[in-house]
C-alpha positions in Angstrom: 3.9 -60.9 -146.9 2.6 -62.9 -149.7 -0.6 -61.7 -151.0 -3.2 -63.4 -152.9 -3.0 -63.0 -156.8 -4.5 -63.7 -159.9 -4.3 -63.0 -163.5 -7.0 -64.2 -166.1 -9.2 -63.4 -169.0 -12.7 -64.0 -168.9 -15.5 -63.6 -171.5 -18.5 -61.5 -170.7 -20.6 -62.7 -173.4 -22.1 -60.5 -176.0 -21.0 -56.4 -175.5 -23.2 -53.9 -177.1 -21.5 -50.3 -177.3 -22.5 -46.8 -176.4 -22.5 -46.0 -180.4 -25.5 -48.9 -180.9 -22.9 -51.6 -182.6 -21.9 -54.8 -180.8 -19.5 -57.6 -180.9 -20.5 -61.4 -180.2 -18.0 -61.7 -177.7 -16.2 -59.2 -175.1 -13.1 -60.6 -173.3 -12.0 -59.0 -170.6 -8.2 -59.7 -169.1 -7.9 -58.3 -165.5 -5.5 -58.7 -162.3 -6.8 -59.0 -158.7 -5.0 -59.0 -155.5 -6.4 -59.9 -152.0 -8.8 -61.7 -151.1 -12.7 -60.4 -151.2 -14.6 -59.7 -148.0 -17.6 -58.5 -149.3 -16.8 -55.0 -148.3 -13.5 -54.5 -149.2 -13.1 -54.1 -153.1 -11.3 -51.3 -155.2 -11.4 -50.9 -158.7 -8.4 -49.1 -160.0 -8.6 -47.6 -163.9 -5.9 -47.2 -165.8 -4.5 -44.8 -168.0 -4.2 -44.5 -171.9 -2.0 -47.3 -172.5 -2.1 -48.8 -169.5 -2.7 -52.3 -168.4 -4.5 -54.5 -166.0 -1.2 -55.2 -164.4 -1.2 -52.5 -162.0 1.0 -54.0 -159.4 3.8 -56.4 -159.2 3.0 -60.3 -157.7 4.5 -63.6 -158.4 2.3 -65.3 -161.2 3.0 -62.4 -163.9 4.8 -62.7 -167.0 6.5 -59.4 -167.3 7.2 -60.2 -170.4 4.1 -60.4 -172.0 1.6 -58.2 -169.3 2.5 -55.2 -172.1 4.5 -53.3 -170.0 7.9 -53.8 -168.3 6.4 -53.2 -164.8 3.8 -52.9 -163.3 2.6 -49.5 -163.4 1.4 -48.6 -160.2 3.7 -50.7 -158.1 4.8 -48.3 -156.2 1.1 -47.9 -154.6 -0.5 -51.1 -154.8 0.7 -53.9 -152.7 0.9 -55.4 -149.2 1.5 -52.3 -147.0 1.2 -49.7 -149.4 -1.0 -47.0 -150.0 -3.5 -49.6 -151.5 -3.4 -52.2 -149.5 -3.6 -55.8 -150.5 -3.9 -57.2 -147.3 -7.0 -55.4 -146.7 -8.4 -54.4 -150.0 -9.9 -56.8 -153.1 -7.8 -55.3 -155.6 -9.4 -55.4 -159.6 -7.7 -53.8 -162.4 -9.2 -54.7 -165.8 -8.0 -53.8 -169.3 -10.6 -52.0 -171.2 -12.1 -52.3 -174.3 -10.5 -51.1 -177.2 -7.3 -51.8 -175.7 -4.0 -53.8 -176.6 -3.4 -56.0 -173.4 -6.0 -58.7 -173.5 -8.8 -57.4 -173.5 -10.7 -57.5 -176.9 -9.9 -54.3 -178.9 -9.1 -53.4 -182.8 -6.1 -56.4 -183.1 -8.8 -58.8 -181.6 -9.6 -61.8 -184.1 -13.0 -61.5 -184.7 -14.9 -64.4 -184.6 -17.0 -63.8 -187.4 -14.3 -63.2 -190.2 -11.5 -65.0 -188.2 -9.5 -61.6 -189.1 -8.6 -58.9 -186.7 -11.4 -56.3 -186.2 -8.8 -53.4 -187.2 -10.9 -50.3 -188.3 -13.6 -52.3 -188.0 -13.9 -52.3 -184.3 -16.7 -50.3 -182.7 -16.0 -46.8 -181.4 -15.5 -46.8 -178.0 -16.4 -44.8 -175.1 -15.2 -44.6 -171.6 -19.0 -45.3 -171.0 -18.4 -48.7 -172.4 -15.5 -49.1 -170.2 -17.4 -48.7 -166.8 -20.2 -50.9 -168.6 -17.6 -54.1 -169.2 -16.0 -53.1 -165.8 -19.7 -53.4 -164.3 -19.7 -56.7 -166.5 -16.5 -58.4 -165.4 -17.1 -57.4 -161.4 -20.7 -59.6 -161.7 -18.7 -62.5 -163.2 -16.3 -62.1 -159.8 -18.8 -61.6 -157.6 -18.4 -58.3 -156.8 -21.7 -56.5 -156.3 -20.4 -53.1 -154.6 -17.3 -51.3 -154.2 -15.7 -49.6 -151.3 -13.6 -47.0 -153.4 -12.9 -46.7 -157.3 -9.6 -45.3 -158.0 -7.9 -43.6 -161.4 -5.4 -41.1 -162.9 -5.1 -39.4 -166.0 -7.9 -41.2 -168.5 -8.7 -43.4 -166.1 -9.8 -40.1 -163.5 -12.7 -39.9 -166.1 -13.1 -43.4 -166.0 -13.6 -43.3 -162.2 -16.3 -40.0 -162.9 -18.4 -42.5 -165.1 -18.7 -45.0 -162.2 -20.3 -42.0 -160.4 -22.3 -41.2 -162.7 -24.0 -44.3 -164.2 -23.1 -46.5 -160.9 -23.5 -44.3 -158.1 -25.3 -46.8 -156.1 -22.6 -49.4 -156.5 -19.6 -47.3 -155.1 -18.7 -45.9 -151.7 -15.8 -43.8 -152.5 -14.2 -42.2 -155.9 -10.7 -41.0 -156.0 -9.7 -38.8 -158.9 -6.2 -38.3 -159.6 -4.6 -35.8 -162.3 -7.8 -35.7 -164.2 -10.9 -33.4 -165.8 -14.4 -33.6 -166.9 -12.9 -33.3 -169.9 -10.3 -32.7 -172.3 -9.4 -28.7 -172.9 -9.0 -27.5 -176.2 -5.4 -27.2 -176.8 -5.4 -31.0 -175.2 -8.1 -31.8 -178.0 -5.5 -30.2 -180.6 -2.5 -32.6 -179.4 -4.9 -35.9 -179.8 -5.8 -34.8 -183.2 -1.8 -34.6 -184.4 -0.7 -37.6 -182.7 -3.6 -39.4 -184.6 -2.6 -37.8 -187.6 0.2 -38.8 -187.4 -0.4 -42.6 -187.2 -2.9 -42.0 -190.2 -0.4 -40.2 -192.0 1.8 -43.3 -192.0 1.6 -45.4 -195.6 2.2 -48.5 -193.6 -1.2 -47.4 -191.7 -3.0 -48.2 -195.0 -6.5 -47.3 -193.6 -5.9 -49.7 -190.7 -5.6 -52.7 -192.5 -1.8 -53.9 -191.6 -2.1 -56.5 -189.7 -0.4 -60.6 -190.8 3.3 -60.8 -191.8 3.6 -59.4 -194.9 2.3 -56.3 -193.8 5.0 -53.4 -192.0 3.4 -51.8 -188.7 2.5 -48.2 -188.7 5.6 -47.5 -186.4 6.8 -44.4 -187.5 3.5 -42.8 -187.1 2.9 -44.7 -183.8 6.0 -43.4 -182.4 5.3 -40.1 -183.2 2.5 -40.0 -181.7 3.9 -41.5 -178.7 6.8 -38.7 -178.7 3.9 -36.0 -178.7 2.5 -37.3 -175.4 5.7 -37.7 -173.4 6.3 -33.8 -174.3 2.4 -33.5 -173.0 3.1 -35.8 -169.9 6.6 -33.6 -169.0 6.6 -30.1 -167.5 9.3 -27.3 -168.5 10.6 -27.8 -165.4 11.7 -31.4 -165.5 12.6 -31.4 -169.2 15.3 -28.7 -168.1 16.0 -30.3 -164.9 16.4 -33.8 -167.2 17.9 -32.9 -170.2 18.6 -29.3 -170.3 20.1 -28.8 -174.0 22.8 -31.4 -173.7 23.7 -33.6 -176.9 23.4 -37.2 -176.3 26.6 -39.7 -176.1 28.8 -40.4 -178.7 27.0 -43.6 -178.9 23.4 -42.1 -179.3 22.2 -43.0 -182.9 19.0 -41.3 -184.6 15.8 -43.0 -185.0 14.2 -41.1 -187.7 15.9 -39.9 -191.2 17.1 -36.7 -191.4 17.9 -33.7 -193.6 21.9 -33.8 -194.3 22.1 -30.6 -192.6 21.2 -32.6 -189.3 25.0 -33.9 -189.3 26.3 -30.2 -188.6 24.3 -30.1 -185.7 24.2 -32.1 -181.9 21.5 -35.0 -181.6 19.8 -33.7 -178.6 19.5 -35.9 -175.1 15.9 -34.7 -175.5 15.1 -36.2 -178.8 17.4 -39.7 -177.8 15.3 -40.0 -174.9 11.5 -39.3 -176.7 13.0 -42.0 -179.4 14.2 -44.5 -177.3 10.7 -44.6 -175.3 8.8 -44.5 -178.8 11.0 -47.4 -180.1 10.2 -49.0 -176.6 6.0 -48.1 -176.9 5.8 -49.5 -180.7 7.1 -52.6 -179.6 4.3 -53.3 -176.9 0.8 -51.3 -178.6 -1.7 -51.0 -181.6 -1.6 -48.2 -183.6 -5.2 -48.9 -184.2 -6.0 -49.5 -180.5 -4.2 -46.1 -179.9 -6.6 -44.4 -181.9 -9.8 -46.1 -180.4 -8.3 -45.2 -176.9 -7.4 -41.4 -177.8 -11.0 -41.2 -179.4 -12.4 -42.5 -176.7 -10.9 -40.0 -174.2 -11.2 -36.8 -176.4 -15.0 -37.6 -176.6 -15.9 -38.2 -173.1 -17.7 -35.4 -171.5 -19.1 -35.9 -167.9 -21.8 -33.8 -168.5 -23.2 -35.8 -171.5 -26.7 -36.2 -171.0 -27.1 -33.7 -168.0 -27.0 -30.1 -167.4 -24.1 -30.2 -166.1 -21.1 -32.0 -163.9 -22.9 -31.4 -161.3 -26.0 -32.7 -162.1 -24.3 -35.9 -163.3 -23.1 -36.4 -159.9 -26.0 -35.7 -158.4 -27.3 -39.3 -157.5 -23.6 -40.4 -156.0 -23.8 -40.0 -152.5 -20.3 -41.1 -151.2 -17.3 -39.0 -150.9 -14.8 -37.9 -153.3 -10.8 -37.2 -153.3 -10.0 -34.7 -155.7 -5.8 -35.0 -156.5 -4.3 -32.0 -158.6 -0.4 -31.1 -159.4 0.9 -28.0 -159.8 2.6 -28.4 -163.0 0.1 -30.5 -164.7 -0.8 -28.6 -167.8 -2.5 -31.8 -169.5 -4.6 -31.7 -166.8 -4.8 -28.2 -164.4 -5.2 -27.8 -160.8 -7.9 -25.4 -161.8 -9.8 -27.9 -164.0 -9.4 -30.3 -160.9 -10.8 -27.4 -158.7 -13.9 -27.3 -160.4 -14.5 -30.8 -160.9 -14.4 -30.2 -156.9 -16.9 -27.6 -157.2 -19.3 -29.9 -158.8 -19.0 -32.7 -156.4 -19.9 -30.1 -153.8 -22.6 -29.0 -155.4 -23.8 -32.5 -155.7 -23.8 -32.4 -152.0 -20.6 -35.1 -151.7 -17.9 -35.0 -149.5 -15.3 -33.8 -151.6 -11.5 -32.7 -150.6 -9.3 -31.3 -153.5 -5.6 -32.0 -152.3 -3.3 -30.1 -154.4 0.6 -31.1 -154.5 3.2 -29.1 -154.9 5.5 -30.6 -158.3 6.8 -30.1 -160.8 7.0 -33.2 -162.5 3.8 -32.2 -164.7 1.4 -34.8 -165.3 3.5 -38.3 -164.8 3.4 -36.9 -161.2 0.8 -39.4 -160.3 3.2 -42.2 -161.7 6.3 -40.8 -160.5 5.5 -39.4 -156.9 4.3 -42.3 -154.7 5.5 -40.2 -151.4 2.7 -37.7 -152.3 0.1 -39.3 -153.8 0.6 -42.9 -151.4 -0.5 -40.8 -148.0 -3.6 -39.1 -149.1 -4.8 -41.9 -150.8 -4.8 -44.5 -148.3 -5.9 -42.2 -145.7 -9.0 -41.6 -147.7 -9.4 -45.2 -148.4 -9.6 -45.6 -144.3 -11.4 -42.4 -142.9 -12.6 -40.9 -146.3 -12.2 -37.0 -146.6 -11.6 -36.9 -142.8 -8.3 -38.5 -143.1 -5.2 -37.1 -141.3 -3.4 -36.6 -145.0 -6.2 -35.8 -146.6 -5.5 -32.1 -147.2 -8.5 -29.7 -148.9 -6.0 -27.0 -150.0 -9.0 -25.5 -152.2 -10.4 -21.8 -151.1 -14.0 -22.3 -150.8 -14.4 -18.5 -150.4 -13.3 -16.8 -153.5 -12.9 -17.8 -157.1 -10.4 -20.3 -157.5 -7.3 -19.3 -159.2 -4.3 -21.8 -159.4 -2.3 -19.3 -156.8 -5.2 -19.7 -154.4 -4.4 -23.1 -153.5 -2.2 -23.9 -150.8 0.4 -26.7 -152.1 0.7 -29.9 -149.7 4.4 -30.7 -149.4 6.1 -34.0 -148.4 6.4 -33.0 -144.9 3.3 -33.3 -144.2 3.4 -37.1 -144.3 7.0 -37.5 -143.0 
């Protein structure tokens, strides 16, 4: 079935920031896919390094959308959990970004050089605010649903928060208030280790002459695969096997590396950090990390709950058993706070242990609930609360959701 699709940047004018600076001009590049009914729209916020090209359709370049498919195809489309042929779908890149949508390798207008360091920081409150922005130029005055893992979970909390008359339903998948403290403690290495980098040189490497920072970048990159993985499917992938014959090492070594086997593990993190340098900003990596490690849904409030207090829609809650980036217990009382809000909220906890890319990589468990809640909101026949309401939640208190269920 051929959907309706479009791909486009558009210019929202003037953007003023959360941290009081502003640029003269904030373009936006975004995706959509349906057609609008004036009912029917769902945002869906993307991830760290994500793009707006959240689902496959005829009109993209593959090539130059930043990514070598479309990230969430596997959910978005005609018939899927997400349905195009009922929902308006928007995905937008957001500020601070690499994929079209002004950010720190943005020309700015005023210099006619790239922003670099330059660049405002960024918030996810100024994401939801040029989201907000870009939905007026479409015409888009309320949402049916608002929909987001990882980063873009918190993204999808800020819509509630600042916009909770503009949204019917949120869906958070894989996500937290906010980051814990060992998750803090990983940001701040991997953007050491891009700042580290001599060809960093303060963030000012930008035109021809000038290497890329990709050593640093790739480290960094390699640091949140390893936070992205769980034990379990780093053993069940790679195990301690040496690579093939024909494995070659990225990175120089000591000369006692020769003696010893190059890893499957370590070919695989460097062949998907040689991949990521080739397709993102060092410099937009560190906005984007900032960004994340600062938000705080609470901000402002007394607490989550009290943030939420004005949305009065319902909420899916998704949570994965072997997420340790994000924890089924940090999901669990992001829960807590919706209910206390007085939203509709069901938790639905899945059994993995795929560890945080479970939201990417497990469409069979993730597709069901989802477009169940889309339809019939937390009364959905998928829609699973596997949270105990009665005592204090522990991760062994929920009940995991398995694929049977939606077989």
């Amino acid at each position: 079935m051929t959907v309706t699709a479009e791909r486009d940047t558009v210019s929202v004018g003037e953007f003023d920031f959360e941290c009081g600076e502003s640029i003269p001009e904030l373009e936006i590049a975004y995706e959509t896919y349906g057609e609008f009914e004036g009912d029917n729209a769902v945002l869906i916020c993307h991830a760290l390094t994500g793009s707006a090209h959240v689902a496959a359709h005829p009109d993209a370049d593959d090539a130059t959308s930043g990514q070598a498919r479309a990230w969430w195809d596997d959910i978005v489309g005609p018939g899927k959990a997400i349905d195009t042929t009922e929902y308006y779908v928007v995905c937008a890149n957001v500020p601070g970004s690499c994929y079209g949508t002004t950010g720190p390798a943005s020309t700015n207008p005023e210099t006619g050089e790239p922003y670099g360091t330059d660049f405002p920081p960024v918030t996810v409150r100024d994401w939801t605010e040029a989201q907000r922005a870009l939905l007026d130029e479409l015409g888009v005055p309320h949402l049916h649903a608002v929909v987001g893992g990882s980063v873009g979970g918190m993204n999808v909390l800020e819509w509630a928060k600042r916009h909770p008359d503009h949204v019917d339903r949120i869906a958070t998948i894989a996500t937290a208030p906010r980051l814990d403290t060992q998750s803090l403690a990983l940001h701040g290495i991997k953007r050491r280790a891009i700042t580290a980098d001599p060809a960093w040189d303060g963030g000012d490497y930008y035109g021809e002459d000038h290497p890329d920072p990709t050593d640093g970048l790739a480290l960094a990159r390699q640091i949140g695969h390893v936070m992205y993985l769980s034990k379990a499917s780093m053993d069940r992938k790679f195990g301690r096997r040496s690579a093939g014959r024909e494995a070659e090492r990225t990175f120089p070594e000591e000369p006692a590396a020769a003696f010893f086997p190059y890893r499957d593990v370590e070919s695989y993190l460097d062949y998907q950090a040689e991949k990521f340098v080739d397709r993102f900003d060092a410099n937009a990596f560190l906005t984007m990390t900032r960004a994340t490690e600062n938000y705080d849904l609470a901000a402002g409030f007394e607490s989550d709950a009290d943030a939420l207090s004005a949305f009065d829609g319902s909420a899916l809650v998704m949570s994965f058993t072997a997420d340790w980036h994000f924890t089924v217990s940090q999901a669990e009382s992001l829960a807590e706070s919706l209910r206390e809000a007085g939203t509709a909220t069901a938790h639905h906890v899945v059994e993995s242990d795929h560890g945080h890319d479970a939201f990417l990589v497990e469409p069979e468990n993730v597709g069901p609930p989802l477009a169940d809640f889309l339809e019939a909101g937390v009364t959905g026949s998928a829609v699973t609360d596997t949270s105990d309401d009665d005592d204090e939640p522990t991760e062994s208190d929920f009940a995991p959701v398995h694929t049977g269920l939606f077989s």
